[in-house]
C-alpha positions in Angstrom: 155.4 128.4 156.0 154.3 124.9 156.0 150.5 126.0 156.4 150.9 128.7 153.3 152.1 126.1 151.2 149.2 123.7 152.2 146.9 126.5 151.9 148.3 127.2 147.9 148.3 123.4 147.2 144.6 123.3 148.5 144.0 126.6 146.0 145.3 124.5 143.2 143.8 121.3 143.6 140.0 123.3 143.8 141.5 124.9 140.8 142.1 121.7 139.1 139.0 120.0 140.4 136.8 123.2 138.9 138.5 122.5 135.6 137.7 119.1 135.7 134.3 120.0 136.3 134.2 122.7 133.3 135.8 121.1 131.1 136.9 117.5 129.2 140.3 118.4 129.4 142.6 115.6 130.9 143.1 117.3 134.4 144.2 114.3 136.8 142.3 114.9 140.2 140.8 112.5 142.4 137.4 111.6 142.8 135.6 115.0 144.6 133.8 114.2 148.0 130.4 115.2 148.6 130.9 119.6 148.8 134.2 119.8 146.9 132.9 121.1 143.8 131.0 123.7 146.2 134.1 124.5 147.8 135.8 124.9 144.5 133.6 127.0 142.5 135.5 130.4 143.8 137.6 129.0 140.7 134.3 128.9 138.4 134.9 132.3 136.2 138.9 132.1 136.2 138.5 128.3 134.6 135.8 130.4 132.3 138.4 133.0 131.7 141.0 130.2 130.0 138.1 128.7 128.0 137.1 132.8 127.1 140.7 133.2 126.0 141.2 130.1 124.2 138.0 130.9 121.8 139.8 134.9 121.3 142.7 132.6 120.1 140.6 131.0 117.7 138.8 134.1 116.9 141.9 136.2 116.5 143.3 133.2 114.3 140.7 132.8 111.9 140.2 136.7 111.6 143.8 136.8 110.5 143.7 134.1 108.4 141.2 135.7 106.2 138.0 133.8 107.0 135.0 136.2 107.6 133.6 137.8 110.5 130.8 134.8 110.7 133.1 132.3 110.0 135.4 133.5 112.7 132.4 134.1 115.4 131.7 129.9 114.4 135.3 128.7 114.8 135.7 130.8 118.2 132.4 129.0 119.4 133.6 125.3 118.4 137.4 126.1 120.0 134.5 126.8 123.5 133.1 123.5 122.6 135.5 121.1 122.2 137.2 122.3 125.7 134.0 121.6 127.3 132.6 119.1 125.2 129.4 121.3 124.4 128.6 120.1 128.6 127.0 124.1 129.2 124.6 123.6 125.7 123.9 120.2 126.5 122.2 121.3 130.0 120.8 124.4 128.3 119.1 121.7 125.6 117.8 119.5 128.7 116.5 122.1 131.1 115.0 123.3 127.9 113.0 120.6 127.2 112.3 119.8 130.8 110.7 123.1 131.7 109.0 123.3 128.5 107.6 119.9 127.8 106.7 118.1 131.3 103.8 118.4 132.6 104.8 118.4 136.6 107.7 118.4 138.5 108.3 114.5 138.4 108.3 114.5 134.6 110.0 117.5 134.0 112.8 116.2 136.2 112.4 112.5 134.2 112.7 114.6 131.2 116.1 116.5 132.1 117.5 113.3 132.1 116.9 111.8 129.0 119.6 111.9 126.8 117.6 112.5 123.7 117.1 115.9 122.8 113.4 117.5 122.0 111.6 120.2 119.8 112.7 122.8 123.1 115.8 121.5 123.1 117.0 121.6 119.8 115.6 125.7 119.0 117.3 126.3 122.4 120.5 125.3 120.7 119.7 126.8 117.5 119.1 130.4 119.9 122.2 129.9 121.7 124.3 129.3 118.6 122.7 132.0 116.9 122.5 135.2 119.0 126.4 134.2 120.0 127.9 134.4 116.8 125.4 136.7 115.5 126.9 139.3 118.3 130.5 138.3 117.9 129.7 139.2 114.3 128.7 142.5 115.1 132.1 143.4 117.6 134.2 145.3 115.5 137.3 143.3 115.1 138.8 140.3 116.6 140.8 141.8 119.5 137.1 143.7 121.2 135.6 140.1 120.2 138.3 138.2 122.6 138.2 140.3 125.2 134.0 139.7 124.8 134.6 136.2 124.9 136.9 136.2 127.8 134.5 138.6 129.8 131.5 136.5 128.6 133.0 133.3 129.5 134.0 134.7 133.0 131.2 136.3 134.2 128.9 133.3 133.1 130.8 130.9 134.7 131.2 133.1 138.0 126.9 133.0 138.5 126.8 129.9 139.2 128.2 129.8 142.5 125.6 132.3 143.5 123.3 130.1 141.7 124.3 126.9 144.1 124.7 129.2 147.3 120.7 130.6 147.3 119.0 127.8 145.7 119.2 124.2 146.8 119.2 120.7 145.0 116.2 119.8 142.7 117.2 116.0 143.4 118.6 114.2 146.2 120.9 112.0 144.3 121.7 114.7 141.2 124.8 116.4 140.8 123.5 119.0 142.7 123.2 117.3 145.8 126.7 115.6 145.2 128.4 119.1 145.0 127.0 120.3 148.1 126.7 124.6 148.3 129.1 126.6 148.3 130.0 128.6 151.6 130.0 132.5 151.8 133.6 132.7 151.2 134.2 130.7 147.4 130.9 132.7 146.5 132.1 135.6 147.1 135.2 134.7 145.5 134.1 133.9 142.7 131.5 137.2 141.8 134.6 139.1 142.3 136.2 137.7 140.0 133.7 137.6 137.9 132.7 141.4 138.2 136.7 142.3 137.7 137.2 140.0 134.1 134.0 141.8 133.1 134.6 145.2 134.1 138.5 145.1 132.9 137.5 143.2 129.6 134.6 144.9 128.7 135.3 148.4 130.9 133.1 150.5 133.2 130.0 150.8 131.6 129.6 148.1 129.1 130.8 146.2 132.3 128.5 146.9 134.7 125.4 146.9 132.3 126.7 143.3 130.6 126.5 141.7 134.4 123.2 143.3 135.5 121.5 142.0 132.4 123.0 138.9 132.8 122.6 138.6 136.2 119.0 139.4 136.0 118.0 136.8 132.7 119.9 133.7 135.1 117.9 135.2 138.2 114.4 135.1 136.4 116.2 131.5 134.7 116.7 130.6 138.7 113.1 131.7 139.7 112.0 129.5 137.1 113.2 126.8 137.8 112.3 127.0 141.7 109.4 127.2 140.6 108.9 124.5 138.1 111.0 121.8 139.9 112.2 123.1 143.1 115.7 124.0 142.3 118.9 123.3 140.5 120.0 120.3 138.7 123.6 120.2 136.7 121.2 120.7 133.9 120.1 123.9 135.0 123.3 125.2 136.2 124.7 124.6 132.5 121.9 126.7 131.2 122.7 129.2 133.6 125.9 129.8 132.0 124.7 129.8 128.2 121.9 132.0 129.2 124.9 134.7 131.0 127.5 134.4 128.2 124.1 135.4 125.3 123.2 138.4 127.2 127.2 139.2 128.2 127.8 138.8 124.5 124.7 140.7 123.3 125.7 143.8 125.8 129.2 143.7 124.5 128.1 144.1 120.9 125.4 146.7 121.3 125.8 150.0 119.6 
């Protein structure tokens, strides 16, 4: 008994520590050794799945309120952003401009770094925003646009483990490095729980096609960035996750 209730205490502390991670909400965890945010990331697409449902609150909210479809889809991505304090678009602006404006791998990974965002940057935003609220537009009505979200948010959120598992580090002394890569088991974890949200959210068929075309933009995203810098940054695993919640959300509102 004693060893199941250390095991469930350890479960919710790498469930606290992912949130953290994930988002700027006030979680109170202690300072993650080097490999705890590896070992954690099983909890990846369930800390995605709150954020998912928190913007189908806001979209469901606004939709009732009156406010149109594209103001709704607008207000749903802002309630995503203030939980995470933009943290997956800001990567997505960075690895943007790093990939696209550096001339080798030094500078690219000097450029990921700067805090100042670049002409790459900024129409990588202007894309992500975009084709997001351009598809929850097109989901008819607010409850198949939350349960979008909450698939989109997910399944994102549950590649990234993957992501850290088969690539390694593009620095030494980045994020990357400090959270270490994640074992078999939390990787496993965590694309099951990513392929169940998705499946049950979005069902069968839009389910399984949303998370091979997602799976296959962040893999040619991955390949990419092997081959450009050598790996993965935090950078690169943030636009991992905008570049699997687009194509989740574009799947999801095909017709």
């Amino acid at each position: 008994m004693v060893a199941a209730m250390a095991m469930r205490a350890g479960i919710f502390e790498q469930f606290l520590l992912a949130t953290a991670v994930l988002t700027r909400l006030p979680v109170a965890v202690a300072a993650p050794e080097k490999g705890a945010v590896a070992a954690a990331s099983w909890a990846f697409p369930a800390v995605g799945a709150g954020i998912g449902m928190t913007a189908a609150i806001a979209l469901f909210v606004a939709s009732t309120c009156g406010f149109g479809a594209a103001t709704a889809a607008l207000l749903a991505l802002v309630a995503a952003g203030l939980i995470t304090g933009a943290l997956h678009e800001d990567g997505l602006a960075d690895t943007a401009d790093g990939l696209g404006g550096g001339r080798d791998r030094d500078e690219k990974l000097a450029i990921m770094r700067d805090s100042r965002q670049g002409t790459y940057g900024i129409l990588a935003l202007i894309l992500s925003i975009g084709l997001r609220a351009t598809a929850l537009t097109s989901i008819p009505g607010p409850i198949e646009g939350g349960l979008a979200l909450i698939a989109a948010h997910a399944a994102s959120r549950a590649f990234l483990a993957p992501a850290m598992f088969l690539l390694r580090p593009a620095r030494e002394d980045g994020l990357g490095a400090m959270a270490g890569t994640p074992g078999r088991t939390p990787t496993l974890v965590a694309a099951a729980i990513g392929i169940f949200l998705a499946i049950g959210m979005l069902g069968p068929l839009r389910g399984v096609v949303a998370l091979v075309l997602s799976g296959l933009a962040v893999a040619a995203t991955a390949a990419l960035a092997r081959r450009q810098i050598g790996g993965y940054t935090g950078d690169v695993l943030g636009a991992f996750q905008q570049i699997g919640e687009i194509v989740m959300l574009l799947v999801a509102a095909a017709r």
